[in-house]
DRENDO-1510 file (C-alpha; in Angstrom, 1 decimal, always signed):
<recs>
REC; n; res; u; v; w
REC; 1; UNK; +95.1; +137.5; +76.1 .
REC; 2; UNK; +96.3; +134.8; +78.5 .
REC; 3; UNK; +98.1; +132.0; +77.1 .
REC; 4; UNK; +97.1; +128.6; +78.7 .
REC; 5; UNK; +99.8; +126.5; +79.6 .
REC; 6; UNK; +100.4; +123.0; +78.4 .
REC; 7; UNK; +99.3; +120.0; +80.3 .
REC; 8; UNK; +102.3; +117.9; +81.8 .
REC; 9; UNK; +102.9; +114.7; +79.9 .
REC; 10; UNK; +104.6; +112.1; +81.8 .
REC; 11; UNK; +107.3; +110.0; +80.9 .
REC; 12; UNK; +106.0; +106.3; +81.0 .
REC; 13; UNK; +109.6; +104.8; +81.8 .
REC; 14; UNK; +110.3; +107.3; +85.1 .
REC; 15; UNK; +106.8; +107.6; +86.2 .
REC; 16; UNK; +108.2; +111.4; +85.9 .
REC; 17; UNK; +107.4; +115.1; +84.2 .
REC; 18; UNK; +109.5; +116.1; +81.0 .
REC; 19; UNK; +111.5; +118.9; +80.7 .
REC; 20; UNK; +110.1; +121.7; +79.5 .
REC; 21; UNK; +106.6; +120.4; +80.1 .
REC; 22; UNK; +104.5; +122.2; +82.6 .
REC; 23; UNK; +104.7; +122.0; +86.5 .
REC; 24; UNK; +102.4; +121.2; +89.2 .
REC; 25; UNK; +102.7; +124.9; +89.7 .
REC; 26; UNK; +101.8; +126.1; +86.8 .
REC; 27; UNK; +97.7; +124.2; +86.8 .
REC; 28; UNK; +94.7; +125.4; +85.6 .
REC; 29; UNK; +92.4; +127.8; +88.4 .
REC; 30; UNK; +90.1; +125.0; +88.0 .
REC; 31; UNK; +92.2; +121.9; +88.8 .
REC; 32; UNK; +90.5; +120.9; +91.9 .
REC; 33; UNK; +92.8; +118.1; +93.3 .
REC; 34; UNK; +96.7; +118.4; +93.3 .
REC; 35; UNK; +98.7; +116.0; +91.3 .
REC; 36; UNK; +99.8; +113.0; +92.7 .
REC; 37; UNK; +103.6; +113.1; +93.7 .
REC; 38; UNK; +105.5; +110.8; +91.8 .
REC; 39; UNK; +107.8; +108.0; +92.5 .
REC; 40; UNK; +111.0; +108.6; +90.8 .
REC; 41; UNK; +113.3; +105.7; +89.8 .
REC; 42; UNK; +116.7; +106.5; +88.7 .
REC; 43; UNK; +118.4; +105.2; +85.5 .
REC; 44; UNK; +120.5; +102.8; +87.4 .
REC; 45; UNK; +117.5; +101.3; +89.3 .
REC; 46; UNK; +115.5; +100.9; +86.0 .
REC; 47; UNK; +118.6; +99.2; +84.8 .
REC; 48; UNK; +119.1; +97.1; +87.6 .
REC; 49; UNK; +115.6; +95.9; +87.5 .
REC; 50; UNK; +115.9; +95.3; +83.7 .
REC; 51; UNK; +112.8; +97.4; +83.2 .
REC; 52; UNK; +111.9; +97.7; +79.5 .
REC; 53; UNK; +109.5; +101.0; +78.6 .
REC; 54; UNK; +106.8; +101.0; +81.4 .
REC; 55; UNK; +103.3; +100.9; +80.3 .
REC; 56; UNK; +101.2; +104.1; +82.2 .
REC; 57; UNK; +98.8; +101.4; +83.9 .
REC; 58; UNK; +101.3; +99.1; +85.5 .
REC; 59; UNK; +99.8; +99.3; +88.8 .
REC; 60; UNK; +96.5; +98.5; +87.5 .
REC; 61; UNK; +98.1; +95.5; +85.9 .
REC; 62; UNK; +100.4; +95.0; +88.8 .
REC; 63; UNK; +97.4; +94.6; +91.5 .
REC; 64; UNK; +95.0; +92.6; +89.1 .
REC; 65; UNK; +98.0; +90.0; +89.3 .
REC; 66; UNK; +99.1; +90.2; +93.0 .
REC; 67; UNK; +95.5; +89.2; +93.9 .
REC; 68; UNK; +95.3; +86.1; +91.7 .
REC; 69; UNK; +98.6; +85.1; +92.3 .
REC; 70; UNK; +100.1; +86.9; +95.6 .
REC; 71; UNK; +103.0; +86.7; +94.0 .
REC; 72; UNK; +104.9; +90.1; +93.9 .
REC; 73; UNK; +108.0; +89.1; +91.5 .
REC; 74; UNK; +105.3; +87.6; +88.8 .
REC; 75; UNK; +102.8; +90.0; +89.4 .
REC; 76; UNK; +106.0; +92.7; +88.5 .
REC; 77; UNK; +106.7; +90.9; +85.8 .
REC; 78; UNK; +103.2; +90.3; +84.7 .
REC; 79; UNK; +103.1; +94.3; +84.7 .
REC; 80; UNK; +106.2; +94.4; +83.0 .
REC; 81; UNK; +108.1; +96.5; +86.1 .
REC; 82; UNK; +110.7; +95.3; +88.4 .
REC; 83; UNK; +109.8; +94.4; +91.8 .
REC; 84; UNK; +112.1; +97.4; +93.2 .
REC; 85; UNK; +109.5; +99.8; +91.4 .
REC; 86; UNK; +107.1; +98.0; +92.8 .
REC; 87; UNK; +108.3; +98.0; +96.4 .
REC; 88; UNK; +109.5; +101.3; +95.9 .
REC; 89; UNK; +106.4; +102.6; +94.9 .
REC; 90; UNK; +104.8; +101.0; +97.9 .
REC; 91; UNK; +106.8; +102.3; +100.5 .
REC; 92; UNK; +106.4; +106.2; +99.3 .
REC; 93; UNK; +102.5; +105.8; +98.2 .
REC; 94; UNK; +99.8; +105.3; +101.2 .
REC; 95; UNK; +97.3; +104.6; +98.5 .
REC; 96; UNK; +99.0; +101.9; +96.7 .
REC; 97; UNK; +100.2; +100.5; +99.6 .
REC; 98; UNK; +96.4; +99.9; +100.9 .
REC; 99; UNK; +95.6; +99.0; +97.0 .
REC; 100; UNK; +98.1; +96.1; +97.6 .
REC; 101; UNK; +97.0; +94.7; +100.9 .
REC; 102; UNK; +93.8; +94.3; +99.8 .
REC; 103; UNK; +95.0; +92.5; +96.7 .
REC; 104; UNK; +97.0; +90.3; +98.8 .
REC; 105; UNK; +94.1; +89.4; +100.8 .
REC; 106; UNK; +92.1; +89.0; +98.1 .
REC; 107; UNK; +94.4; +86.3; +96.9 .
REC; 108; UNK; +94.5; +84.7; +100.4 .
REC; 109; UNK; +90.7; +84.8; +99.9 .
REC; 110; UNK; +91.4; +82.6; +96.9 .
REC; 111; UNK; +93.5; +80.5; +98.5 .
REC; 112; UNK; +91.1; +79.8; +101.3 .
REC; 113; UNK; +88.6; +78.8; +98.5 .
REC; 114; UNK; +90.8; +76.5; +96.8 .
REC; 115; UNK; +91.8; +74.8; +99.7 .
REC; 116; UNK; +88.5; +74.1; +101.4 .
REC; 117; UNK; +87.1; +73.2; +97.7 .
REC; 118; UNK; +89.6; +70.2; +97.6 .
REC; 119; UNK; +89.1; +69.4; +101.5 .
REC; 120; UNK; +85.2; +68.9; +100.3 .
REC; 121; UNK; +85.3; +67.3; +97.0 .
REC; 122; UNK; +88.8; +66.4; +96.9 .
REC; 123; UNK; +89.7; +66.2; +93.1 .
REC; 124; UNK; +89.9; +69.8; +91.3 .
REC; 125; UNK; +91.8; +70.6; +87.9 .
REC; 126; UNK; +95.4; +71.1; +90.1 .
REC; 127; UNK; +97.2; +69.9; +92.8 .
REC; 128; UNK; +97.1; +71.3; +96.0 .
REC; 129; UNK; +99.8; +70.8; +98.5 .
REC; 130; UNK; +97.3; +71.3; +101.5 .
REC; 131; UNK; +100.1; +71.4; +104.5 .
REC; 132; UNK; +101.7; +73.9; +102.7 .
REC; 133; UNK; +98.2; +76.3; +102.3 .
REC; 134; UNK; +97.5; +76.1; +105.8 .
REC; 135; UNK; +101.2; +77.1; +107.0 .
REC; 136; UNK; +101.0; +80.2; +104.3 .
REC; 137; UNK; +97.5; +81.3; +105.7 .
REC; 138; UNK; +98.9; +80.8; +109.4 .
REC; 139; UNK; +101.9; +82.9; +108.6 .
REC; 140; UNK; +100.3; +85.7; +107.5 .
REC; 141; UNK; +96.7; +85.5; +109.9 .
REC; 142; UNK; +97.5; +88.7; +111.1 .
REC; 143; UNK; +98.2; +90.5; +108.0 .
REC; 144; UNK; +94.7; +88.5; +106.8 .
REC; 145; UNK; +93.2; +89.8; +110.2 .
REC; 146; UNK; +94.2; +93.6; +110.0 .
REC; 147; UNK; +93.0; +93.7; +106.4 .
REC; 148; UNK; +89.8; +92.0; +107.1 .
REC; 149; UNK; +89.4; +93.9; +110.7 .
REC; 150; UNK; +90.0; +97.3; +107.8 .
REC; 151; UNK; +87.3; +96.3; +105.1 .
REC; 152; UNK; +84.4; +94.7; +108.0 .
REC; 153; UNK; +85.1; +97.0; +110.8 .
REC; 154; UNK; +85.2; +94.3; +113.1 .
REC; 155; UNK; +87.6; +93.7; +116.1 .
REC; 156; UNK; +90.8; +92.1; +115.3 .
REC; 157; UNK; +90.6; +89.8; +118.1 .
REC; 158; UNK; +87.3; +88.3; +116.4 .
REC; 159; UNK; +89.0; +87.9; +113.1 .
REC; 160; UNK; +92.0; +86.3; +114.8 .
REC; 161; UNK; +89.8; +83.6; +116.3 .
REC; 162; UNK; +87.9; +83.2; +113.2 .
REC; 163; UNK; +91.0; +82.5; +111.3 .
REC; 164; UNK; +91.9; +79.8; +113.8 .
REC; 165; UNK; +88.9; +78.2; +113.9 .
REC; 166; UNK; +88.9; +78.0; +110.0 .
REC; 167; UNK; +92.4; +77.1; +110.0 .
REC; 168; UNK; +91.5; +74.5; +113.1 .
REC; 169; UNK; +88.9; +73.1; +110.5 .
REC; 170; UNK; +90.7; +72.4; +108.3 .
REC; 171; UNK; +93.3; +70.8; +109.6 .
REC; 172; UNK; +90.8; +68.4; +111.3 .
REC; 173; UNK; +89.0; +67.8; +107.7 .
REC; 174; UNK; +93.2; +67.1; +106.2 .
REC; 175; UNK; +93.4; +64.0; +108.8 .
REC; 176; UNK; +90.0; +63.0; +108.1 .
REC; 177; UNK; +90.7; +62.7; +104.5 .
REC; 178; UNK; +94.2; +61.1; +105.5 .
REC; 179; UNK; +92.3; +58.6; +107.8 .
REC; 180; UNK; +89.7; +57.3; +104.8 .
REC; 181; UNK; +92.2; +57.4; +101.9 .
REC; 182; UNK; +94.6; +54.9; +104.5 .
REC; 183; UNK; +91.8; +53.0; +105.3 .
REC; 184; UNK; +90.1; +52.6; +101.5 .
REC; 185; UNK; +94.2; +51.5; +101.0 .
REC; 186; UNK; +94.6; +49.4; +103.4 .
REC; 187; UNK; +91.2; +47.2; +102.0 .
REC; 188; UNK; +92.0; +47.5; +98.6 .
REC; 189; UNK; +95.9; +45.6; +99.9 .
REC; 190; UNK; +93.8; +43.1; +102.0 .
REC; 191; UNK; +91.1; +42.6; +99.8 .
REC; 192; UNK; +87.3; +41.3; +101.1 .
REC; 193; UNK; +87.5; +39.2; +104.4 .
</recs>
């Protein structure tokens, strides 16, 4: 009679395998994909970070975050990991690394959307510093273009132009709005003639 080995239980707070659990090596016949190499973080970069015990799902929780907020340090924190885990984890994991582009666009998506709904109805729940979106979305058009060229298998060069011409848009719609809010000022000062 064969004894079957233990499944490998993972340390939440090192994202590695115990001692004296099980090794990759030792799987099932019937595991059919190989086990994910982990990202190991030593005590002194866990310390450094400040990293409390690390919930299994971080990423999950990590990438729900960056694409509402594009915001790696408060997504990390949000996840309750330091951003070196984060970046870390990036750099040595093709699959997270696409999971995070396309929550970063996904928040520039959102951005977008916020900005052209105050360009048409002007008042929303928040303030939006408009200058400051359109410089952000102009830095990163080509990271935009690359991910958007990825998910809609279009050319780059079409997305590129698309961006600018959205980005063109807008800026033309900002002085607009400038133009009437001086002149509805400028009225109000001088009263009826």
């Amino acid at each position: 009679m064969s004894k079957a080995n233990p499944a490998p239980t993972v340390d939440a707070r090192t994202d590695e395998a115990r001692p004296g659990d099980a090794r990759p090596s030792d799987k099932q016949p019937n595991d059919k994909q190989p086990r994910k190499k982990r990202t190991k973080i030593t005590t002194t970069q866990r310390f450094e970070g400040e990293e409390g015990p690390i919930n299994k799902h971080w990423r999950t929780y990590f990438l729900q975050a960056l694409g509402e907020s594009s915001n790696v340090s408060a997504s990390a924190a949000r996840a309750g990991v330091a951003p070196s885990r984060a970046y870390k984890v990036r750099r040595e994991d093709a699959e997270f690394a696409a999971q995070w582009r396309a929550a970063l666009y996904e928040g520039y998506q959102h951005l977008e959307m916020d900005v052209l709904c105050f360009l048409r109805v002007g008042e929303t729940d928040r303030k939006i510093d408009v200058a400051a979106a359109i410089r952000l979305l102009a830095a990163h058009r080509e990271a935009i273009a690359q991910e958007r060229a990825l998910i809609d298998n279009r050319d780059e060069q079409a997305v590129l132009d698309s961006i600018d011409a959205m980005i063109g848009e807008m800026r033309e719609r900002s002085i607009a709005n400038a133009a009437l809010l001086a002149e509805a000022a400028t009225d109000a000062t001088h009263g009826p003639v």
